[in-house]
N, C-alpha and C positions, 0 to 999 in steps of 0.2 A: 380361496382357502376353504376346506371343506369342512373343517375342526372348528368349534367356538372353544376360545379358553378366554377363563373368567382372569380380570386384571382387578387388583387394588387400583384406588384413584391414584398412588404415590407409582406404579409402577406400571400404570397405563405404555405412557410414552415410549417405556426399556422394550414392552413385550411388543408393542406397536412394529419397531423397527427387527426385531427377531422372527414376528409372525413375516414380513414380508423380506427380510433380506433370503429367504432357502431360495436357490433356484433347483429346477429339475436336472436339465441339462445344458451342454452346452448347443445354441442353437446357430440353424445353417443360414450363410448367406444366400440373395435368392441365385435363380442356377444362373444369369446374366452375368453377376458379378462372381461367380463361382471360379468361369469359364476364364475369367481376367485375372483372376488369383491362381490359375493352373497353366496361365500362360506363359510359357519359357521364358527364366530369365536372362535379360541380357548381358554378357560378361563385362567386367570391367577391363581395361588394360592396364598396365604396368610396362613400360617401355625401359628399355637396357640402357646403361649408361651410355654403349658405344652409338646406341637409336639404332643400331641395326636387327636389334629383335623385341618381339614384343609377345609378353606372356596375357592371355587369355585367362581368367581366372572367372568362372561362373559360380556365382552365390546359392545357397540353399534361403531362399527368401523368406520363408515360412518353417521353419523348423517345426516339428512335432510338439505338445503340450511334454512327451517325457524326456524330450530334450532337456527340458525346464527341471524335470520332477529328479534329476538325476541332484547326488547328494552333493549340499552347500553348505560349507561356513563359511558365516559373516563376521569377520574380523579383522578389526582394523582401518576402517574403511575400505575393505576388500572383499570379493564375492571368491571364495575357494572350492575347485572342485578337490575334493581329497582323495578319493578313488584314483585322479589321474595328474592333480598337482597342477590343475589348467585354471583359468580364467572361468569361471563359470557363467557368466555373462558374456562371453564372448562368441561371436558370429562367425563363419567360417564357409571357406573354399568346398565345391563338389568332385570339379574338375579342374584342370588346368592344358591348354595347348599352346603352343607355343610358333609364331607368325614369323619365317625370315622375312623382312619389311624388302631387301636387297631381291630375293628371288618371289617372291609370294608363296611359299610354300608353307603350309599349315601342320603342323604333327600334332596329334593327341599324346601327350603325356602318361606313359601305363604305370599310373597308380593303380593299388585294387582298387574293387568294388568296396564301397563303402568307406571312401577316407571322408576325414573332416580338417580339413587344411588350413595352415594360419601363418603369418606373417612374413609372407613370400620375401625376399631379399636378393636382390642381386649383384652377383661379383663386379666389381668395375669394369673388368675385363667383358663381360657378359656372357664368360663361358659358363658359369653356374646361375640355378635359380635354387637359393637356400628355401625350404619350407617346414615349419613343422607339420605333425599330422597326428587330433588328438582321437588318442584312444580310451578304452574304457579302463584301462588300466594305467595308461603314460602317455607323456607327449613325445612321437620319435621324432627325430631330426632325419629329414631328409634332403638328398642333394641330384638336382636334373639337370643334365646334359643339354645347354640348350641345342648343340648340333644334331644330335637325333632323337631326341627329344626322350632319352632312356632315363628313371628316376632310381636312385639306391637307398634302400635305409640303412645307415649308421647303427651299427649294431652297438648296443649295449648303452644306449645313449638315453639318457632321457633326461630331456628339459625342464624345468620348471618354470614353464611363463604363468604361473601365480603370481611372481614378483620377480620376474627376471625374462631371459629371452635369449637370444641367441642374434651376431653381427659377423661382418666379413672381417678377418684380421688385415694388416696393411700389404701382406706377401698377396691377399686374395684366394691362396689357394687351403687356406684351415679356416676356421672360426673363434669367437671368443664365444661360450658359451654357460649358461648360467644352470649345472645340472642338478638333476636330486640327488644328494648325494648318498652313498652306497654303504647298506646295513645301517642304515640311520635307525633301526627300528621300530616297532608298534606305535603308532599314533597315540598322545597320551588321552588318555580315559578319565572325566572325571568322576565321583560317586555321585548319586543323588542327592547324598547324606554331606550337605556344607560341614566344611572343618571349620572356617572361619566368615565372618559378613565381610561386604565390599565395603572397603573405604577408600576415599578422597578427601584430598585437604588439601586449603590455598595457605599459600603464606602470606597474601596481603596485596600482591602485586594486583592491579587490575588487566583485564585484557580482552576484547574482543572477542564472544565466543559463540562461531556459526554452528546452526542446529544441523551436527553431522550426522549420517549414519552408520548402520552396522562396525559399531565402536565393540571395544573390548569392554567386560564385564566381571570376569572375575580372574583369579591366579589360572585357572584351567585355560579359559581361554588365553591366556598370556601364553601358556606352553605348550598350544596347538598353535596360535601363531607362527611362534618361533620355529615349532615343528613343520609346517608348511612352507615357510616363508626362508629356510633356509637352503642355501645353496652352494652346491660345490664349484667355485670356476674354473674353467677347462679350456685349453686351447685345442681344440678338434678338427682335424684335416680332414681332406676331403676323400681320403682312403680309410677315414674312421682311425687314425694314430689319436689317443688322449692322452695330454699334460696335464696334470692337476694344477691350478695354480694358486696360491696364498693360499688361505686354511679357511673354512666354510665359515658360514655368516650370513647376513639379510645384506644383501647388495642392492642399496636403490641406484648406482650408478656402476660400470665399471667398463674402460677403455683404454684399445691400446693407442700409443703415440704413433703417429702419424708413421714415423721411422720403424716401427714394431718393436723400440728396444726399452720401453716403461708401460707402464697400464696403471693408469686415475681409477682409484676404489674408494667409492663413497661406503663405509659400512654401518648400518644402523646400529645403533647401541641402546642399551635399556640407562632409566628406566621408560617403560613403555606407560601412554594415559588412557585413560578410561574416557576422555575429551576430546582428543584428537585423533584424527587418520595419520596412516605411518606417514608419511610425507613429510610431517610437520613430527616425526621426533630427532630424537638428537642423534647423529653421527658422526663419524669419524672421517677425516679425508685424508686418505693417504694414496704415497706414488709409490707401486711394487718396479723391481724390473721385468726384462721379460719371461724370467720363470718365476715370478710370483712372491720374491722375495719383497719386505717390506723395509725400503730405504730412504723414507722421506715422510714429513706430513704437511700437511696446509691447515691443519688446526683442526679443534675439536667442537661442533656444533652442540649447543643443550638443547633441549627439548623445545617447539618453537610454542612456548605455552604463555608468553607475556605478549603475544604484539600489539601495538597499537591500531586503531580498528583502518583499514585499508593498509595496512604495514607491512615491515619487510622485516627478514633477520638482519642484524648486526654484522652474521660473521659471513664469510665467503657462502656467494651463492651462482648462480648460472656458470658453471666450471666446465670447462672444457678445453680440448688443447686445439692450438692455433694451425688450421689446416695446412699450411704454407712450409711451415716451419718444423722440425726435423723430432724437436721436442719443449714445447713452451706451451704452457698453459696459462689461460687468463680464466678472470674471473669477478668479480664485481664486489664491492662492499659499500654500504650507507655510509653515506656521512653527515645523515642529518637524526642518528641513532634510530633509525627506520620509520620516525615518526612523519608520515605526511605534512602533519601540522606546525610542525617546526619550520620558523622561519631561518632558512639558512640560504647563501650565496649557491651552491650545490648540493645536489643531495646524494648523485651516487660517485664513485670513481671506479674507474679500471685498474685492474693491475696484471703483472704477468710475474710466471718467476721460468727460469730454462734449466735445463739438465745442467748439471750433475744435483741441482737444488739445495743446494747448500748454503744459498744468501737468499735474504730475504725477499719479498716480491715488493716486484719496481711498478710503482704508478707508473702510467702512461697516459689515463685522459679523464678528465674531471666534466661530467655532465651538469647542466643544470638542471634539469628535472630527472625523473625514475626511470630507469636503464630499462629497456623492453625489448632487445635483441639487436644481434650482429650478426654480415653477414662479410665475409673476406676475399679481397680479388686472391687473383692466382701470381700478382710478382706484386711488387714493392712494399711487402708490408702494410697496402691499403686497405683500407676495411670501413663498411657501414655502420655506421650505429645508430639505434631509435631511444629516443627517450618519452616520456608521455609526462604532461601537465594535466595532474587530476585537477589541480583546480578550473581550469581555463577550459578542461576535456580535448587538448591538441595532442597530437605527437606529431617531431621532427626525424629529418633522417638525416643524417650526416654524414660528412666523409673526413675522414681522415689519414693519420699514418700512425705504425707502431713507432718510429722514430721523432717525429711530433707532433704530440697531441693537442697543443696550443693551436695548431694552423688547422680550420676547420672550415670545412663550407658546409652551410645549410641549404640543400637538396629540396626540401618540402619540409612543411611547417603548414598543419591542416586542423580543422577541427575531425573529431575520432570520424563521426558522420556524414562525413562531405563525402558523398560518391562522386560525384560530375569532376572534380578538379583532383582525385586519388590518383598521383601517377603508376601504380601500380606495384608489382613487386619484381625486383629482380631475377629474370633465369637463371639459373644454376646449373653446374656438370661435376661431374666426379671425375674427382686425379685420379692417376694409377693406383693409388695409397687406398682411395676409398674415401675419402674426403671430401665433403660437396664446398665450391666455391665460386664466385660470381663470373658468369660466362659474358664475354666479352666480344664482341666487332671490332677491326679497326676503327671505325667511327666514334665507339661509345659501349655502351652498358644495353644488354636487352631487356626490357622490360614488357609485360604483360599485366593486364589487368580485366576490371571486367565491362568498361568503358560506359558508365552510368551516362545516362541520356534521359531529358525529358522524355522522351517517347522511348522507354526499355534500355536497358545494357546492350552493349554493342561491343564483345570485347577484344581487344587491339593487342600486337605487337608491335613495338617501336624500340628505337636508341635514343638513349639517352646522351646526347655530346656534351664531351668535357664542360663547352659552354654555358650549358642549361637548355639547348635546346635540342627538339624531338623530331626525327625521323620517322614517320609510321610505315612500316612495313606492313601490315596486315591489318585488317578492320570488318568486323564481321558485316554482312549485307543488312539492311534492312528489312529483309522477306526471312530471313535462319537467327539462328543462334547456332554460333561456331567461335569455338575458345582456340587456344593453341595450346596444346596437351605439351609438345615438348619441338626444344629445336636440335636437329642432331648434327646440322651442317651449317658452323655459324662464321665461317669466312666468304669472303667474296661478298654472291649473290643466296642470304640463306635460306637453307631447307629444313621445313617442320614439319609437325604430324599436328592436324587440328581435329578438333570432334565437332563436326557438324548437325545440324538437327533442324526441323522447322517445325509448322502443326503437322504436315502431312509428312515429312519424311524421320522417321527411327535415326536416331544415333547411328554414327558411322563414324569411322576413323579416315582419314586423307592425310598423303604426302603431297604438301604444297611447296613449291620453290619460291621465291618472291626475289623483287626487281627493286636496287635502289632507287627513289624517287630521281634522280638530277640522271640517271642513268636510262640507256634503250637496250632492251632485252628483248628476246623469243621465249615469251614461257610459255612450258608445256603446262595441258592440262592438270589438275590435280590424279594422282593415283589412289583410286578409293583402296584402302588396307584390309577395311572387313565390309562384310554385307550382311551385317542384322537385318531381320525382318520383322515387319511390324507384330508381335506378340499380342496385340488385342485390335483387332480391327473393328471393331464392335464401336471403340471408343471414336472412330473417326467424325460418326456426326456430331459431337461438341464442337460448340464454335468459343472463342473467346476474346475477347477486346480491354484495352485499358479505357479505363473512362480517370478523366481526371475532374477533378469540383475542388469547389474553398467551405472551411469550416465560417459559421460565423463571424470569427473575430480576423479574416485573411487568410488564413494560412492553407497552405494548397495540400492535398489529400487527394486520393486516387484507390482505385481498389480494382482490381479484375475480374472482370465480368463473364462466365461461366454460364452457356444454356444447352439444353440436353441436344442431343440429339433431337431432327425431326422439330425443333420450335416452330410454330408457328406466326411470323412477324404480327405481332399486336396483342398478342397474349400475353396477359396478365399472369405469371407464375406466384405459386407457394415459393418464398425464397430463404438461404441462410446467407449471414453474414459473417465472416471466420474472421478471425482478428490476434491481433501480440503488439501487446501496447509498446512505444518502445519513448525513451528518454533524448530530448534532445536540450542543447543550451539556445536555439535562435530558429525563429520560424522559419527562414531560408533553406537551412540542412535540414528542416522537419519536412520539406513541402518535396524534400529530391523523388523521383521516383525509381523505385529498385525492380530488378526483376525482368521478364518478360516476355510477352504473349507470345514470339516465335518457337517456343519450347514445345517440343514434341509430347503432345496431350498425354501423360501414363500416370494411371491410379492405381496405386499399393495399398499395402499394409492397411490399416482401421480408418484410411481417409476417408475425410468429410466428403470428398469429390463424388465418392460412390455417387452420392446423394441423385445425379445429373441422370442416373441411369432409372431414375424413380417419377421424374418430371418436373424438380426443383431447379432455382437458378441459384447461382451461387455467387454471391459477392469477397471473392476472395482475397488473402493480406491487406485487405481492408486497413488504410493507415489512420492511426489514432494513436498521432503525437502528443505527450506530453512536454510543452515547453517552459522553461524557465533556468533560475541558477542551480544548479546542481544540489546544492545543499538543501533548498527548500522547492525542490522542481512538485514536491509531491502534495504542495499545500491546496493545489489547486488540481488534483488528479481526476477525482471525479466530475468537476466541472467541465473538465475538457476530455473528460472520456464521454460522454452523456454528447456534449456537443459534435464531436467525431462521428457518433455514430448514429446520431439523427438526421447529418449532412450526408452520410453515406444511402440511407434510406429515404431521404430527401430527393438524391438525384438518379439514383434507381428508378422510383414509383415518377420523376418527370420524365423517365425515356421512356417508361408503358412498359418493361419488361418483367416489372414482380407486383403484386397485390399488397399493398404497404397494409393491407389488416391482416397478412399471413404469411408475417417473417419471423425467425429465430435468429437465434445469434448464439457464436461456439466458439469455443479454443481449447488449447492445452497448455498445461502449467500456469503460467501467467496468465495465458489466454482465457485460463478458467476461472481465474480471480477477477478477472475484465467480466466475462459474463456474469458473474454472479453480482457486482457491484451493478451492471446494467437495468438489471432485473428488480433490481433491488428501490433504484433509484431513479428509474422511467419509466414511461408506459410502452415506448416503442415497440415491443418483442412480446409474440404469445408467450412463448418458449427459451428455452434456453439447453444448451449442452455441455458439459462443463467437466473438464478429464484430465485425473490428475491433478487437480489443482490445492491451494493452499489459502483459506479464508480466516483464519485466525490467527494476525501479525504479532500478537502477543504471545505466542508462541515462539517466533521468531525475535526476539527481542534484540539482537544485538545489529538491528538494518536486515533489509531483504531487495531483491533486484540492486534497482542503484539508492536503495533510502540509505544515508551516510548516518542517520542519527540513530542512537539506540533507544528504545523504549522510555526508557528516565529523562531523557533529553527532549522527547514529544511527545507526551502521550493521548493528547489530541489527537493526535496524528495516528500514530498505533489503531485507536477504537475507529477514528472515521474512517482509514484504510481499510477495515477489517469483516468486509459481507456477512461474518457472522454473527455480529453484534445488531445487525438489521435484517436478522433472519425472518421477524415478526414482518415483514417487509415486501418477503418474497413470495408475491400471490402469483405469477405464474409459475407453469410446470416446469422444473429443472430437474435433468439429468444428471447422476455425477457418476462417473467410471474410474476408477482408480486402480491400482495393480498392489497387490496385498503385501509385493516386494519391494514397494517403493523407496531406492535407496538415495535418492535425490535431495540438496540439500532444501531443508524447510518444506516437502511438503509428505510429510510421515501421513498414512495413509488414516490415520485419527485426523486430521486433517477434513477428509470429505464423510465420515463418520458423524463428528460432530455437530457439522453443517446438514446434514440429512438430521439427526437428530432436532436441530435446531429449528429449520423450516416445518418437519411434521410437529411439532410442538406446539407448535405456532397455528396451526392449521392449514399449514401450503401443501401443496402438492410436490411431491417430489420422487424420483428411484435411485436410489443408490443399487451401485452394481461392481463388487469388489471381484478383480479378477487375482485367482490361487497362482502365485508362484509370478508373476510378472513384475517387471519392477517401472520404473519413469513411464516409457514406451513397453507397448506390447507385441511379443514376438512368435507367439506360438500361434500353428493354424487354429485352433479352435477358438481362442483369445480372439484371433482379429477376423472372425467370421463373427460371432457373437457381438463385438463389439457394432460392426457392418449392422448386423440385424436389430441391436437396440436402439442404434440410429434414424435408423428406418423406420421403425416401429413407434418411436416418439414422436419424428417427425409430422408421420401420417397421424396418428391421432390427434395431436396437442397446436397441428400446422397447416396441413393440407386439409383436413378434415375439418378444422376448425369452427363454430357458429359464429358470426358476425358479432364483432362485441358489441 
């Protein structure tokens, strides 16, 4: 700093943090890691319902800083582009090609130059690939040919995916789609000049209230909302014919029946709160027909502004219509008045009601604990359902029928956390209708998952037989990591597309056949579908391995081990420790190990991985279980964070591969409330990095993570959870990186403000480094090059560089 400015004693600290927060610019990563951030990305796929084709869709990974800078309102719990009525947070498509998997033949998609594409959809049939594409002006709606790959834009069309979107209707040859509607006029303007003050006021009720963001603030923003947030719905073919249908509104839901001849409309209704995001206010749910007249309702939701803390509404919620069936809708209600804590025999029930809806809705199945999804065969009215035991932390799966709901088998019945014994989740395919529903064998049910193993995930296809027992069709090697993306031949002997990958081989797609176990086949080799090439080769010389250890008190912990390129066996490295603390009820499921070293080595975005290319080792998802009963699992956090992570640097520094006097320790979000409480509360770590995170729980006052208590309930608990109350505490260097959009709930970016404040106060060492326009995660290239270089830069100083304490 080249200026002296003189400070009062009372405003030392204020000018302390102002002289050093200005940066110059934003600085470059070095040109090693440059060359890996300019490395072509690799596309994702999106496979057709028929499996006969598969669309290529390549991300813009890195978007520009004015991607960011382009105009936002925040309102409502929503990020609005108003220029073009989009998502302004949202990521988006460069190109798209399109793979027959049947002939191999590849076609480029002719969009122009310069689209920005979003939320591709495919016809059942697979002759279409729906896509928006946003502009600087709107979002158009376009529709591609998968047979030559030709794309059209829909004239006159423009989407509003702010709060709405665009789906396959049940003919598959139009759409339902959610537009802006037409001469809505000038965006309202408010003066500078307040007419009136914000007010809020309770009536007494009490209720749970999570620290949201970008909420409504005053009448103005209420009628920019609504101005945004309003939409006209339209049925849109695929030659561009529009229906207008029912009269414009804030649609958080709207679908047609399976038959195409109703459409379920959830519509928001005011009044709108200054507390809550739209989600949570009150609607309306009504059933139009198929031109949009309104001939039915399922009731009227209020605002969901009283709930009980982990609770649910009262009135009909998870609505939708039953895939199977021509026109029926189900849908869920408490019946323990949505309060967790209520002791009651049941807490949710099911119900349905069918066309012409004129009688009431007929129970059909009474859960014992909280309804958490369903999923439906394709004949007998059979159907999945999940409920989950907050207190015990299980969920079951069940099977039943729409005709009785008494006669139940229980499937699985787990804790949330058991990976090794998760049977997975069911495949699905889509009816003609457009409808996803449970894909079936003659044998059983196919199920995939991600096949947790002491030694890494290994993840499997299998049937599930009526019996309870499993068929494994598929099972990934012990040398790759290979999942099954989709099965698209699921009689006989079936055929899938899996994504293969190991350390040395790039993601690829394979069409695999497989052989029933009791049966003798010829099978052909796999057919590789794409040939990705390795995009950073650079990264090849990292090696990595799971190492597994026990904490003190038993409990088994594991972290993966990460060394650069070129290590030399017996070298003592500068290392980091990357960590997310996570919640478990029994050391057993705390000790599973997730994850796994066959995964093809690639470093993005603001990773800590960089680091490897510097000549640090890196102890990475380092587990650092908290265990206990859920209620009070937090009473003892930091003792067994402290412990966690002294065993992890404990059996590093006995394999010889890091220098235990030149280690740091890092996370994000949570992660960064873990290093700070580290740092705070051992000696272990010169250093610390710490991004995004959230240190002052009394700000959070109504629970954070999984704490179930509210501040008045614990407040013990509150202050000792709370790193900034032990900021006097924090004598090594910590870094804190935050993003000044931080829409995330609980950690509002005063948050790592306070806490910089708090350490330099105190006399710690500290940088805060607020990045303009980003929010949780950062997305712009010059964000995550800076971020790269501050990393580096602390590292080296405050780690590799280090004096011997």
């Amino acid at each position: 700093m080249k200026h002296l400015v003189k400070c009062s004693l009372i405003f030392s600290v204020i000018c302390l943090i102002q002289l050093v927060s200005f940066g110059k610019d934003y600085m470059s990563a070095p040109k090693e890691i440059r060359e890996v951030l300019d490395a072509p990305a690799i596309p994702s796929a999106s496979i057709s319902p028929k499996g006969d084709m598969m669309a290529l869709l390549t991300p813009l990974n890195y978007p520009p800083i004015s991607d960011l800078a382009e105009p936002m309102a925040r309102l409502a719990g929503l990020r609005i582009n108003p220029d073009n009525n989009s998502r302004a947070d949202q990521g988006y498509f460069v190109s798209v090609s399109i793979k027959n998997i049947n002939t191999g033949k590849l076609t480029e998609v002719n969009f122009p130059a310069g689209v920005r594409l979003i939320s591709p959809r495919w016809s059942a049939d697979g002759k279409y690939l729906a896509v928006g594409n946003m502009t600087k002006s709107s979002v158009e709606l376009w529709i591609v040919n998968s047979a030559n790959g030709t794309a059209q834009k829909l004239k006159n069309i423009a989407v509003n995916s702010a709060y709405g979107g665009f789906d396959w209707a049940p003919d598959q040859k139009s759409l339902l789609v959610a537009t802006v509607p037409a001469n809505r006029g000038a965006i309202p303007k408010g003066s500078n000049v307040p007419d009136s003050p914000s007010i809020q006021e309770s009536s007494g009720k009490s209720a749970s209230l999570t620290t949201y963001q970008d909420l409504l603030k005053s009448p103005n923003d209420e009628a920019v909302f609504e101005y945004l947030a309003t939409s006209q719905m339209a049925r849109v073919s695929v030659d561009g014919k529009v229906q207008k249908l029912g009269p414009a509104g804030i649609y958080a839901d709207a679908e047609f029946s399976p038959d195409g001849n109703y459409i379920y409309a959830a519509r928001v209704k005011r009044p709108f709160s200054y507390l809550f995001p739209v989600y949570m206010f009150g609607r309306e749910l009504e059933i139009w027909d198929k031109n949009g007249k309104r001939i039915a309702d399922l009731g009227s939701l209020p605002l969901q502004d009283a709930l009980p803390e982990g609770g649910v509404a009262t009135g009909p919620r998870s609505i939708g219509w039953i895939p199977t069936e021509s026109a029926t809708l189900m849908w869920v209600e408490a019946l323990d008045g949505g309060d967790p804590k209520a002791k009651v025999e049941n807490r949710d029930r099911l119900l349905v009601k069918t066309a012409p809806f004129n009688a009431e809705g007929k129970e059909v199945l009474r859960l014992r604990d909280r309804y958490s999804g369903r999923s439906f065969f394709e004949k007998g009215g059979k159907y999945w359902v999940y409920d989950y035991d907050r207190e015990k932390q299980r969920r079951r799966l069940i099977e039943t029928t729409l005709a009785d709901g008494s006669k139940q088998r229980v499937i699985s019945d787990l804790n949330i956390r058991d990976r090794y014994n998760n049977p997975g989740s069911p495949v699905t395919k889509t009816l003609p209708n457009g409808k996803d529903v449970i894909m079936e064998h003659q044998e059983g049910v196919f199920m995939r998952g991600n096949g947790s193993t002491p030694n890494g995930d290994r993840p499997f296809l299998r049937i599930l037989k009526p019996n309870g027992e499993t068929v494994e069709l598929f099972r990934s090697s012990e040398d790759a990591y290979e999942f099954v993306a989709d099965v698209v031949s699921p009689g006989g002997d079936p055929v899938f597309i899996t994504r293969r990958e190991s350390q040395s081989e790039p993601p690829n797609y394979f069409l695999t056949r497989s052989c029933l176990p009791y049966k003798k086949c010829d099978l052909p080799s796999p057919v590789k579908l794409t040939d990705f090439k390795d995009p950073a080769p650079s990264l090849r010389g990292i090696t990595k391995k799971l190492v597994k250890y026990k904490r003190k008190d038993g409990v088994d912990l594991s972290f993966t081990l990460y060394l650069p390129p070129n290590y030399k066996k017996g070298t003592k490295l500068p290392a980091l420790l990357w960590a997310y603390p996570l919640e478990y009820t029994n050391a057993s499921t705390a000790g599973q190990v997730s994850g796994s070293t066959n995964r093809f080595t690639t470093i993005g975005g603001y990773s800590h991985l960089f680091l490897l290319t510097q000549g640090y080792a890196i102890l990475d998802n380092a587990t650092v279980p908290i265990v206990g009963d859920p209620l009070t699992v937090n009473d003892t956090f930091i003792e067994q964070l402290v412990d966690g992570a002294q065993a992890a640097v404990d059996k590093a520094s006995e394999m010889g591969v890091i220098d235990r006097d030149r280690v740091a320790v890092g996370g994000h979000s949570y992660g960064a409330f873990m290093t700070a409480h580290l740092l705070a509360s051992s000696d272990i770590f010169r250093a610390g990095i710490a991004r995004s995170g959230a240190y002052n729980r009394t700000l959070t006052p109504f629970g954070f993570q999984s704490e179930r208590r509210a501040f008045w309930e614990a407040q013990d608990i509150y202050y000792k959870l709370s790193p900034f109350m032990k900021a006097n505490k924090i004598k090594e260097p910590m870094l804190m990186i935050h993003g000044m959009a931080d829409n995330n709930s609980g950690t509002f970016p005063i948050q790592s403000e306070r806490m910089y404040a708090g350490i330099v106060g105190n006399g710690g060492t500290a940088r805060l480094v607020m990045l303009p326009l980003e929010s949780h995660g950062y997305r712009a290239r010059q964000s995550i090059e800076h971020v790269i270089w501050e990393q580096i830069q602390w590292m080296d100083k405050y780690v590799k560089n280090a004096p011997a304490r």
